[in-house]
N, C-alpha and C positions, 0 to 999 in steps of 0.2 A: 504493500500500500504506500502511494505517497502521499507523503505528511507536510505540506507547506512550514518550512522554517524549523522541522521537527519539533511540530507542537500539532497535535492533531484537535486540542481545545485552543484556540487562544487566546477567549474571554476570560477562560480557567487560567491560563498564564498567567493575566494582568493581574484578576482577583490573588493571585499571590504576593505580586507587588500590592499589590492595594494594600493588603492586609498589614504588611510590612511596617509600611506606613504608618496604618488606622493605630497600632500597636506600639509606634515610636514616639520621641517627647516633640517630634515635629510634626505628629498627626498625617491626616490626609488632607488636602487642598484642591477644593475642584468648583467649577465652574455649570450652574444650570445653563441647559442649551435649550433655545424655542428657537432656532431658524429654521429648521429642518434641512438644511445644508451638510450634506458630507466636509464640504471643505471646511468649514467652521471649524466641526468634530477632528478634522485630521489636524488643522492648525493646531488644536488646542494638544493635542498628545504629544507633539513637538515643542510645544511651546515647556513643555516639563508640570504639566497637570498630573496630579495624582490620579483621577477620575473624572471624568463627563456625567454629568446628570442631564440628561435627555428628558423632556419630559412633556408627557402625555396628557396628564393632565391639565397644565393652561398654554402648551403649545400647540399650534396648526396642524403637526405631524399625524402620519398613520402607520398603523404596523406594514404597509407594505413600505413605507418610505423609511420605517427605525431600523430593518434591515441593513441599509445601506448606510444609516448612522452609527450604526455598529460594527458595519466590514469595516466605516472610514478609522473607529475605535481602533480595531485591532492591526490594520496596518503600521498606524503610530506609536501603537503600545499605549495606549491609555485604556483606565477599566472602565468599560459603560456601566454605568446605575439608570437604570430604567423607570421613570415614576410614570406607575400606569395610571389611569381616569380614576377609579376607585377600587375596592379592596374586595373585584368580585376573579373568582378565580381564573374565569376563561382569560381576562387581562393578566393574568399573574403567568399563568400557562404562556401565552402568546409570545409573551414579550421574553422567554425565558427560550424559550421553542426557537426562536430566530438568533438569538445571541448574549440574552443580557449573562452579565457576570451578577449583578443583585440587582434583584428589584424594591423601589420604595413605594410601600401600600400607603395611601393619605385617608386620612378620616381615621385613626383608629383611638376606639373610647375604652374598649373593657379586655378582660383578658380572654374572653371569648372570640372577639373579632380577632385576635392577636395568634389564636391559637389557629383559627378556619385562616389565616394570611401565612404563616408559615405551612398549616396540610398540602396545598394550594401549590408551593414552592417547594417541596418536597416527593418524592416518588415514594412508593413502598418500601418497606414496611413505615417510613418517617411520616407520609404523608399522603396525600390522593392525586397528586401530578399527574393529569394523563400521560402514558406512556406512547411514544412514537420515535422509531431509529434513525426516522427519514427525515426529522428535520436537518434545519442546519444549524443547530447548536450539536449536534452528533455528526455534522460532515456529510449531511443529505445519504446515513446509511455507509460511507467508509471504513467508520469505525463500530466493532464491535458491539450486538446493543448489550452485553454485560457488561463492558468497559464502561459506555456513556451512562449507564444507567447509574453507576458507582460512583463515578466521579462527578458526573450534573450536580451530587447530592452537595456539591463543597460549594454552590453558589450560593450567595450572601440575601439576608431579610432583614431591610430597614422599614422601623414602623415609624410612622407620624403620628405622636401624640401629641394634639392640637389645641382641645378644649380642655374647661376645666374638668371635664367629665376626665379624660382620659388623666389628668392630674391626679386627681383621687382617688383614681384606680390605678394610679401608677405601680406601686409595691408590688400588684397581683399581674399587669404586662413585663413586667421587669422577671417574672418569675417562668413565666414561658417560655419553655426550653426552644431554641432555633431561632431565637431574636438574636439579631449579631451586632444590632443598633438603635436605639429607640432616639429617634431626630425631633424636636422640640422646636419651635417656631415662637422668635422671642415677639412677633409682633400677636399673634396668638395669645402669649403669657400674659404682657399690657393689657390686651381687653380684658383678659380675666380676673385682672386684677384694679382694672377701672381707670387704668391711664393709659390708653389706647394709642398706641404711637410712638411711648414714650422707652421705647428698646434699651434703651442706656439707663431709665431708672434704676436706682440703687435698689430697688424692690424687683426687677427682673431680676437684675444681676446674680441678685441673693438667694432668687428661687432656681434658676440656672445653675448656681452653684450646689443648691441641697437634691435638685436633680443627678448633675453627678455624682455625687456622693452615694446615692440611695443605687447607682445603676452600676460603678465601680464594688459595690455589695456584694451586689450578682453576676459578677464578669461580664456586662455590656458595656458596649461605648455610646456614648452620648455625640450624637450630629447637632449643628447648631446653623440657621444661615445668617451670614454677614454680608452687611450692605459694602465693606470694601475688606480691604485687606488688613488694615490698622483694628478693626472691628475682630476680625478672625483673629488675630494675634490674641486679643485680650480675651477671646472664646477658651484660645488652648490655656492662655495660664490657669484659665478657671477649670480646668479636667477634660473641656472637649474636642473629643480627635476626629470629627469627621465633619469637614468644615464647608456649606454648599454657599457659593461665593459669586454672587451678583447674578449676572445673565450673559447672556455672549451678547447680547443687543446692546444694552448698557454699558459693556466692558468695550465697546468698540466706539459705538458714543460718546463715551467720556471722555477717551482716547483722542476721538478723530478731535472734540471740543477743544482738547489741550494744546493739540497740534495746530488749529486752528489762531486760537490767544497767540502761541507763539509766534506762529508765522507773523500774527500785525503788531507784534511787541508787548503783548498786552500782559500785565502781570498779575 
């Protein structure tokens, strides 16, 4: 059989860089993508991104096009994280089927929804994954389906606890075995806390912080998103290693703006 690069996975590659990463005191560092642009996706794995967060849920894209956002992944060596629409399984299936290295389920409140989002991501005995050889997350059938079937099992489940629901129910999502990341959204935490907006209050900060704490308990890592890069720094000192960091739209935007100022002297 030939193996492009001898790697016959090579979202399973990157997910080991990722992981490397997600588990060091420099964490992971990556970029949400809504262009639906391969080139975007390929820029960013050279640019020296930890991960791509593609994502499905408030981007344009569709599974026939995230395919192609995920071969651009694996050319450059970045890990796709795939954030499907919601936390129902044919999404979870899909998007795993074509290429994802992990998927992030959003909406999750209880430990029930926590437990049916990793079955979902999981094959048997772990889990209810439909089984098929023939996608291309197994090489459209090249490889063995006892090989893919073993090894798919090492792709990554980030949940999105959002509300305060899923707050209070944190201890008992945190305790769900096959969680590799429970991601926290500090504009989420503000409203819940009644200062909506307010991402840098000292009252997120602090709840961010007893977040880690409680999910370092249970051997999870805590994802966090920041609005820039100064923002992500001050994520990881507080415990969190998985950092989703602007947008590819924004990050090119602000860019083109800077280059812009320059160009007329503007300071």
């Amino acid at each position: 059989m030939k193996i492009v690069n001898n790697y016959p996975f090579p979202s399973l590659r990157d997910v080991e860089v990722f992981r490397k990463a997600l588990h060091s005191e420099q964490g992971a560092f990556g970029p949400f993508m809504i262009t639906s642009d391969p080139a975007f996706v390929e820029a960013a794995g050279y640019a020296g991104y930890d991960f791509v967060l593609l994502d499905m849920e408030h981007g344009p894209g569709t599974f026939e096009n995230l395919q192609n956002l995920i071969r651009a992944a694996n050319v450059s060596g970045v890990c796709p994280v795939v954030r499907v629409p919601r936390g129902t399984d044919i999404w979870i299936d899909q998007a795993l089927d074509v290429g994802a290295g992990a998927v992030m389920i959003p909406q999750i409140d209880t430990a029930e929804q926590a437990r049916i989002a990793v079955s979902a991501a999981k094959f048997s005995p772990r889990g209810t994954r439909g089984t098929c050889r023939f996608v291309r997350s197994a090489a459209y059938g090249a490889i063995p389906g006892a090989d893919y079937f073993a090894k798919a099992q090492d792709t990554m489940v980030i949940l999105q606890a959002e509300g305060q629901k899923a707050i209070d129910n944190l201890d008992d999502i945190l305790s769900v075995e096959g969680v590799d990341i429970v991601f926290v959204g500090p504009y989420d935490l503000s409203a819940s806390l009644g200062i909506i907006g307010q991402i840098n209050h000292p009252k997120v900060m602090e709840l961010i912080g007893e977040i880690c704490r409680k999910a370092a308990a249970k051997g999870v890592q805590v994802g966090c998103f920041a609005d820039s890069a100064e923002s992500g720094r001050r994520l990881l000192e507080m415990g969190v290693r998985f950092v989703g960091y602007s947008c590819d739209t924004a990050i090119f935007m602000n860019m083109a703006k800077a280059d812009i100022a320059a160009f007329h002297g503007e300071k």
